[in-house]
VOGU-3710 file (C-alpha; in Angstrom, 3 decimals, decimal comma):
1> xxxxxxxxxx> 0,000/0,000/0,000  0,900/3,472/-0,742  1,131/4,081/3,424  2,834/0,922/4,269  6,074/1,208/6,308  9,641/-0,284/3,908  11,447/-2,303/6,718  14,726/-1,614/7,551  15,780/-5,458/6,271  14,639/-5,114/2,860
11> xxxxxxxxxx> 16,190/-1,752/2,233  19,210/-2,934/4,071  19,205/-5,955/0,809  17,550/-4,296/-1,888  18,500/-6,053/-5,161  21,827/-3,837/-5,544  24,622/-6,673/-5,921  28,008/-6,423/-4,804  30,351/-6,470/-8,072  32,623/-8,562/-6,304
21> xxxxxxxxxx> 35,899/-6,822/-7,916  38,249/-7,483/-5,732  38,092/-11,309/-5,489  41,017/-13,672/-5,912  42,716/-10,357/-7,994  46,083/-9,530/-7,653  47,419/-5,969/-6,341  47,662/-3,939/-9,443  44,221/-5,460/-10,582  42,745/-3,999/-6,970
31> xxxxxxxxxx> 44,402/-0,536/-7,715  42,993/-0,687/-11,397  39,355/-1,466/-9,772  39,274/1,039/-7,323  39,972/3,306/-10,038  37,348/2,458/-12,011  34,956/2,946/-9,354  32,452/5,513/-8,902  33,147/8,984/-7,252  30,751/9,689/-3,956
41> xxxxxxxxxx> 30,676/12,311/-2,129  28,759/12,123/1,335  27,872/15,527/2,627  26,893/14,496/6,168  27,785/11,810/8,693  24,528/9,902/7,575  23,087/7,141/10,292  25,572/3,613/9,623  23,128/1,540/7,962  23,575/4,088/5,087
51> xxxxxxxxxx> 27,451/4,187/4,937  27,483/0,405/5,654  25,645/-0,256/2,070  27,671/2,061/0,448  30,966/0,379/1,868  29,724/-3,181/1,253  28,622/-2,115/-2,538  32,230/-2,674/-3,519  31,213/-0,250/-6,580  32,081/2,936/-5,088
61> xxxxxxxxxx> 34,433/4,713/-3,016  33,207/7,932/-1,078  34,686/10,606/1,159  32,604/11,752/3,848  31,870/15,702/5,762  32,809/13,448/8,947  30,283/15,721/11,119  26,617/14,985/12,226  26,884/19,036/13,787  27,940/21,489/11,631
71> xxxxxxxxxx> 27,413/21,346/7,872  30,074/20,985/5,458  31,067/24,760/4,324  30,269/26,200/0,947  33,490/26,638/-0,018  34,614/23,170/0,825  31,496/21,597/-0,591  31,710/23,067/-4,085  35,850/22,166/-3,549  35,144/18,423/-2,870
81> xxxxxxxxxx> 32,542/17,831/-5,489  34,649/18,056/-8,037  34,741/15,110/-10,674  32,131/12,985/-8,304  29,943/10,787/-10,157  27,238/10,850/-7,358  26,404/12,982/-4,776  24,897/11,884/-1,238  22,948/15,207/0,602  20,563/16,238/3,436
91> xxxxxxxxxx> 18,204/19,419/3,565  20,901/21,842/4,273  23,170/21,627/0,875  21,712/23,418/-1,860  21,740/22,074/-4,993  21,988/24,653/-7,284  23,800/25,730/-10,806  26,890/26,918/-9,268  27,304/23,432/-7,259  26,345/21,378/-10,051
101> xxxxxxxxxx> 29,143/23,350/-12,413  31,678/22,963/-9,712  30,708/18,967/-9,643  31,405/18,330/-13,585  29,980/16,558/-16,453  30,519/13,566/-14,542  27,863/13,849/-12,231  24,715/11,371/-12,748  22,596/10,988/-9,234  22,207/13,329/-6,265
111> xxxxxxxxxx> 20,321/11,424/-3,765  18,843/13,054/-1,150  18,336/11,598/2,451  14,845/13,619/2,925  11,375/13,756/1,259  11,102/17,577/0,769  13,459/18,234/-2,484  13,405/22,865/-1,950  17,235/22,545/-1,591  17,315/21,404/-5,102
121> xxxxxxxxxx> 17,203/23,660/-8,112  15,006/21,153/-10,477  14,948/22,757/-13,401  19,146/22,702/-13,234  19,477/19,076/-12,579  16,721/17,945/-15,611  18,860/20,188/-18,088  21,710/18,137/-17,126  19,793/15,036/-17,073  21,314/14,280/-13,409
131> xxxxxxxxxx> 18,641/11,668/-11,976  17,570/12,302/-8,658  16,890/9,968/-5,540  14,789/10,944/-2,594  13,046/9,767/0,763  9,340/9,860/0,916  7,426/7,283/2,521  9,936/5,887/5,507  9,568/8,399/7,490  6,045/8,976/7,144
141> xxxxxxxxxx> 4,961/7,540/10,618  7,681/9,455/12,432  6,128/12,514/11,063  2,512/11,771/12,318  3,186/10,759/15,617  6,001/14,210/16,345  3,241/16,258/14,832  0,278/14,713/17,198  2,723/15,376/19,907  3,390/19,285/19,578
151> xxxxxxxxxx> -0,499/19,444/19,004  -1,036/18,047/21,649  1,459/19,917/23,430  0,637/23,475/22,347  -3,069/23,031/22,573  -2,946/21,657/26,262  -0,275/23,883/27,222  2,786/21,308/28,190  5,673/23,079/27,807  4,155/26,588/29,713
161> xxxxxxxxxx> 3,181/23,579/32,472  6,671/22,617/32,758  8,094/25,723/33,238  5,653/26,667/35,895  6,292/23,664/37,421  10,141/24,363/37,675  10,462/27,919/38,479  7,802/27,998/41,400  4,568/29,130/39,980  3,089/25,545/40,853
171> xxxxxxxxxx> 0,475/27,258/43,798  -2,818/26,813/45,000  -5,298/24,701/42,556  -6,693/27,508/39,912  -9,703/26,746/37,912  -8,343/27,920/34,578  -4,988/28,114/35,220  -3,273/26,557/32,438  -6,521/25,468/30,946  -5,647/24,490/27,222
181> xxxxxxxxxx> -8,089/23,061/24,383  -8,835/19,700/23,773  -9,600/16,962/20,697  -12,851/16,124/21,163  -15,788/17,251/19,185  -13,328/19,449/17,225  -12,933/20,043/13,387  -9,501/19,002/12,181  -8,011/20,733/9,127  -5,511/19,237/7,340
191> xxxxxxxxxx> -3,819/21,721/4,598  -2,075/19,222/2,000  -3,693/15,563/1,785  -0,679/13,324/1,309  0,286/9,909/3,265  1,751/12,224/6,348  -1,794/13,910/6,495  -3,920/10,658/6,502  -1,171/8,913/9,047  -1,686/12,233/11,426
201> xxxxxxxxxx> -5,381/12,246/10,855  -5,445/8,126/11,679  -3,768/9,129/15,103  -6,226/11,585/15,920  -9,127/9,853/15,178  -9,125/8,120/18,500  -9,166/11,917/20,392  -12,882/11,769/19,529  -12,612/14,461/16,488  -16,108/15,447/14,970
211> xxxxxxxxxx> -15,102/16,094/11,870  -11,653/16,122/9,525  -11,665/18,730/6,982  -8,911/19,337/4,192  -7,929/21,064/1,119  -5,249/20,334/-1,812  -5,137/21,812/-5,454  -7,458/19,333/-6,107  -10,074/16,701/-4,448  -8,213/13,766/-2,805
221> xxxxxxxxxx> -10,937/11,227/-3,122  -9,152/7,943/-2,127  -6,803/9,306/0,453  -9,622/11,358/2,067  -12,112/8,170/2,531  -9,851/6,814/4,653  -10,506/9,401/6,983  -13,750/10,554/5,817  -12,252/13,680/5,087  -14,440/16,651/3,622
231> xxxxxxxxxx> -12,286/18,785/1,035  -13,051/22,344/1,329  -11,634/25,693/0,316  -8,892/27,328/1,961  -11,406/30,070/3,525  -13,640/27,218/4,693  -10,250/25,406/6,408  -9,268/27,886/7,936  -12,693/29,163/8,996  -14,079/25,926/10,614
241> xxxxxxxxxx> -10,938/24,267/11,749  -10,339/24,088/15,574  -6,625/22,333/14,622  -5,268/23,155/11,548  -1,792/20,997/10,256  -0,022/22,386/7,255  1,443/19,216/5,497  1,566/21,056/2,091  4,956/20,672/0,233  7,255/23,793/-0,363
251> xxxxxxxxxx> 5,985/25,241/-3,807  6,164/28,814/-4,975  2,738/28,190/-4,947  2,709/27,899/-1,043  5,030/30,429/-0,407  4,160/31,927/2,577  0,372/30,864/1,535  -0,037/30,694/5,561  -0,521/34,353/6,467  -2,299/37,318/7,995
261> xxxxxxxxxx> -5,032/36,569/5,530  -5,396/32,756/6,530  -5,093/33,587/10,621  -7,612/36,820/10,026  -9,883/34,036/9,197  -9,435/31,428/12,092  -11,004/30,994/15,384  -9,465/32,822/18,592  -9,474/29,328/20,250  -7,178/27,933/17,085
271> xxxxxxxxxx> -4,528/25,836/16,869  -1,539/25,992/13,988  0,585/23,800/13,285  3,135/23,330/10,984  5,463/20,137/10,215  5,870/20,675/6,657  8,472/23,807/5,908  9,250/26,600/7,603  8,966/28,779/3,903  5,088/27,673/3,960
281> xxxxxxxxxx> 4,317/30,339/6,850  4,523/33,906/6,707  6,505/34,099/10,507  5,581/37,837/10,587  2,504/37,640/10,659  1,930/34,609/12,602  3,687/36,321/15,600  0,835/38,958/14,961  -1,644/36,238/15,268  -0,376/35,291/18,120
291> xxxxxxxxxx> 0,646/37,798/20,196  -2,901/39,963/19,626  -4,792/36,809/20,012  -5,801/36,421/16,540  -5,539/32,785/17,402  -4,617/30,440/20,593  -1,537/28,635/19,659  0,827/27,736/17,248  3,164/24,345/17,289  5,852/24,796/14,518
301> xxxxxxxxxx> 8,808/21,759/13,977  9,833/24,297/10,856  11,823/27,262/10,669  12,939/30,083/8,624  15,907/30,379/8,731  16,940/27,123/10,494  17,875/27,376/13,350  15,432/30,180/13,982  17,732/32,758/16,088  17,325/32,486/19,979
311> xxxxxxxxxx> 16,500/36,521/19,731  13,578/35,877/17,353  10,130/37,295/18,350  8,161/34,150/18,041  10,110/32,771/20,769  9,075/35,269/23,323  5,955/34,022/22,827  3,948/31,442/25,499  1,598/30,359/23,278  4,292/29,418/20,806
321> xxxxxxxxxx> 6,121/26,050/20,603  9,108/25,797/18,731  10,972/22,505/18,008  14,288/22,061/16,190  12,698/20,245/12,805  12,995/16,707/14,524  9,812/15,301/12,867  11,900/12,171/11,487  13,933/12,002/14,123  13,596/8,537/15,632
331> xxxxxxxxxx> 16,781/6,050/15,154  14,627/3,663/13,143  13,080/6,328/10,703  16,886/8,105/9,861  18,401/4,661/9,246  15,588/3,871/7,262  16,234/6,985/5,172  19,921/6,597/5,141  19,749/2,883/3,996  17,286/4,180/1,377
341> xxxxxxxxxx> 19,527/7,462/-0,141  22,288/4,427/-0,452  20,470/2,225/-2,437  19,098/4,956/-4,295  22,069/6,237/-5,398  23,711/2,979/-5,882  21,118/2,156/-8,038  20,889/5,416/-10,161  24,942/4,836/-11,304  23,504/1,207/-12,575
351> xxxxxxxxxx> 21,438/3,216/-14,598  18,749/1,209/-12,832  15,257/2,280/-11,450  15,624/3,488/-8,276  13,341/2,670/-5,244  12,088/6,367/-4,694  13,034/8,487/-7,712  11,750/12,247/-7,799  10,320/12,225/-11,848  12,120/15,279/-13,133
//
């Protein structure tokens, strides 16, 4: 099924066969093999299930940004991707025209360990006819249960508990102190009907929601029965919902599309949230919303820029819960990805079909 978790185990032996060049060959044969083999470079220290099919491949040899904390540098980046013949990224490179000419003719797959693809210039990479790998799907369950969680967190008020609870203002029993809004009998909107939106909505069903509403550039008929989803407008979302999720993709489309003109229109007992990207929200004016009570509270696990600066407004905010995009991050989700990018790119420089290719 279109929803269905890939296990670890199969993408750990996905039909990608070792070339077995090194067996029972003498030494100058070896050094004439690993010559022959395929350029990689690895931008990040990528989860080991990842490196481990790349090493065990025996059909390329890669060199590695050997940090999980600080992103390789521009200037290095464009220095090291010289001459590769693949290219292994996260969210943070950008793929763009000036990488790409640095990299050479020779390059045929970037690979990307995510399933958003905004840090790659498309339109450079079809000219080329560079193919292109992603990771949609794997992490689709880690998505819907961290985005449940900050709902559930900003509408009931978790994190402003905490901190009360620490610092002393823990007193007498108050009969709305702290008082937050709750599940049931609400209207859900979901704002992009994909396999994250349906896995999110399949959490929440249990909350005791009334009613699941959503809209998309079009009707989603199949994905929305399984939720008995209504598709509305984007007035009408943002109108009716109690909880609105933004699970749109990154389009110039969406730019931004979540504004002073979509929070003018929501309930003062609202709840935003956004897992999707940070470039989806206009953070100006949500921090307007917010702070004049426009609406209640706002969960975001996405940024602009990223990290979001410790002095930024939104974060003087109480009704405002800010996570450092960790939506995938669970250790059985990233390897998933990383063992996925591998095979994807291993795959691409067979001039094979890949498991998850983005059509260009």
């Amino acid at each position: 099924m279109w929803c269905s978790r890939v296990s670890l185990r199969r993408l750990q032996h996905i039909a990608v066969a070792p070339l077995n060049l090194f067996s029972n060959a003498p030494a100058g044969a070896v050094q004439r093999n690993m010559s022959s083999m395929s350029k990689v470079y690895v931008t990040r220290q990528i989860p080991p299930v990842g490196l481990k099919i790349l090493q065990e491949s025996r059909q390329v040899q890669y060199e590695l940004w050997d940090s999980d904390d600080v992103p390789v540098p521009r200037k290095e980046l464009l220095q090291k991707v010289n001459g590769v013949d693949a290219l292994l990224c996260v969210l943070t490179e950008k793929i763009d025209a000036e990488l790409l000419d640095a990299a050479g003719p020779n390059l045929k797959v970037v690979s990307t360990m995510s399933v958003g693809f905004d840090h790659l210039s498309l339109e450079e990479l079809k000219k080329r006819g560079i193919r292109v790998g992603y990771t949609p799907e794997v992490l689709t369950d880690a998505v819907a249960e961290l985005t449940v969680a900050l709902l559930l967190a900003t509408s009931r008020r978790l994190i402003e508990a905490t901190h009360e609870a620490k610092t002393g203002g823990w007193g007498t029993w108050r009969t709305l102190w702290l008082c937050g809004h709750e599940l049931a009998n609400s209207t859900v909107g979901i704002f992009g009907l994909g396999r994250i939106g349906v896995a999110i909505a399949e959490r929440l069903a249990p909350f005791k929601v009334k009613k699941f509403i959503y809209t998309d550039v079009e009707p989603r008929p199949e994905l929305a029965s399984l939720i008995n989803a209504e598709y509305v407008s984007m007035d009408e979302l943002a109108k009716r919902s109690d909880f609105l999720a933004a699970c749109c993709a990154l389009t110039p489309e969406t730019k931004e599309i979540c504004n002073k003109d979509l929070f003018s229109k929501m309930k003062k007992t609202s709840i935003f949230i956004n897992t999707s990207r940070g470039g989806v929200v206009h953070q100006e004016d949500l921090y307007d919303a917010l702070s004049t009570g426009q609406i209640a509270g706002a969960g975001l696990d996405v940024t602009v820029p990223e990290p979001l600066p410790t002095d930024h407004p939104l974060f003087t905010l109480k009704n405002c819960v800010i996570l450092p995009h960790i939506a995938s991050a669970s250790y059985s989700t990233r390897n998933e990805m990383s063992a996925l990018a591998a095979n994807n790119l291993l795959l691409g420089l067979r001039a094979k079909p890949m498991i998850k290719e983005l059509k260009l």
